[in-house]
C-alpha positions as CSV (number, residue, x, y, z in Angstrom):
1,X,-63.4,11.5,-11.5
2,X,-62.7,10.9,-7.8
3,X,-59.6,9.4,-7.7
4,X,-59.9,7.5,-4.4
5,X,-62.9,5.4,-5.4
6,X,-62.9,5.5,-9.3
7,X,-66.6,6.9,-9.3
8,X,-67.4,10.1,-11.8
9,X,-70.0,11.0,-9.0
10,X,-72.5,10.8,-11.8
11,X,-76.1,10.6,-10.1
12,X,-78.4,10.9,-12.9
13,X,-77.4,8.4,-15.3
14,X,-78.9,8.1,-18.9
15,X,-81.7,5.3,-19.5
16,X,-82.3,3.2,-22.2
17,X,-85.4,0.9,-22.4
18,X,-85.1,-2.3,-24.2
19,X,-87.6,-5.4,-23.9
20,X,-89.9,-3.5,-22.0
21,X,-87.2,-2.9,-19.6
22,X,-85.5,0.1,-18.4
23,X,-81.5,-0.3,-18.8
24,X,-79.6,2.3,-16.9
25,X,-75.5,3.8,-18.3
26,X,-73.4,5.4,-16.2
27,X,-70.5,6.9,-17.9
28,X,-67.9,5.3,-16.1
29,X,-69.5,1.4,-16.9
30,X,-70.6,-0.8,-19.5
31,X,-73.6,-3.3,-19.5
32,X,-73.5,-6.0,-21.9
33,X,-76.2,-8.7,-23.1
34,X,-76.1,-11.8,-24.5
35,X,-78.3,-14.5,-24.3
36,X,-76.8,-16.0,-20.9
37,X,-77.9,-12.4,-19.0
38,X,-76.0,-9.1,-18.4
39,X,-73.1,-8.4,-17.1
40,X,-71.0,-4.9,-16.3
41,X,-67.4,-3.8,-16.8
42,X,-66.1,-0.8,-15.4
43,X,-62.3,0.6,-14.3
44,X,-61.6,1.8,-10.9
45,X,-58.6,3.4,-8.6
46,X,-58.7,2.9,-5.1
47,X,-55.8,3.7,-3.4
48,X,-53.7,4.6,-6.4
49,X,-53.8,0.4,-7.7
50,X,-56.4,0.0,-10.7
51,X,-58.9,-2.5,-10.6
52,X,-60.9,-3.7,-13.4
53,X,-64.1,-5.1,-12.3
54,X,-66.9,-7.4,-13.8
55,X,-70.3,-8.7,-12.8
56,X,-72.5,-10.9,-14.4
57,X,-76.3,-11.0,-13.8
58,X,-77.6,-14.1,-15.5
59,X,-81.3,-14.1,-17.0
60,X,-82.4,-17.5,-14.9
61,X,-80.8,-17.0,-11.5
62,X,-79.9,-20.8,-9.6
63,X,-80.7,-19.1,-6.4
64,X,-81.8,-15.7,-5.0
65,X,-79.1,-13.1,-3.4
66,X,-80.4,-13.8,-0.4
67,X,-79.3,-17.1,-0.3
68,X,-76.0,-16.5,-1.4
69,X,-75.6,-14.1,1.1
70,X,-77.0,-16.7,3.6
71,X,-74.5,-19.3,2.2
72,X,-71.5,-17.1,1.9
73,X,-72.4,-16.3,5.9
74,X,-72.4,-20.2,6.8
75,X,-69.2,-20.3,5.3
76,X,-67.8,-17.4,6.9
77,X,-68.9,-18.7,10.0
78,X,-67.7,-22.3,9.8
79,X,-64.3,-21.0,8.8
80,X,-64.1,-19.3,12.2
């Protein structure tokens, strides 16, 4: 593992298809699914400090990422 970022460097990762639907694994992750949509847990070092990080991907998405990019931008901007 590269301690600096946390990554194993692993660029094939193994796939899994479920639902019609191809479901990547990475060994240094997990991807979960429940009803609600998916969502990923992994551990990571950066800098020596250990991080724990968690996304979630829900099934029926409110808005695209491209508006909340948009949005987190206007924000950004007004703050300024």
């Amino acid at each position: 593992m590269d301690k600096n970022t946390g990554f194993y460097m692993e660029i094939e990762p193994k796939v899994f298809y479920q639902d019609n639907k191809a479901i990547t694994v990475f060994r240094d992750r997990g991807v979960y699914k429940n009803e609600n949509g998916y969502h990923t847990e992994r551990q990571m070092t950066v800098d020596g400090k250990s991080f724990y990080v968690k996304s979630f991907f829900p099934s029926i998405s409110k808005s695209t990422p491209t508006d909340q990019l948009i949005k987190l931008i206007d924000n950004d901007s007004q703050n300024k």
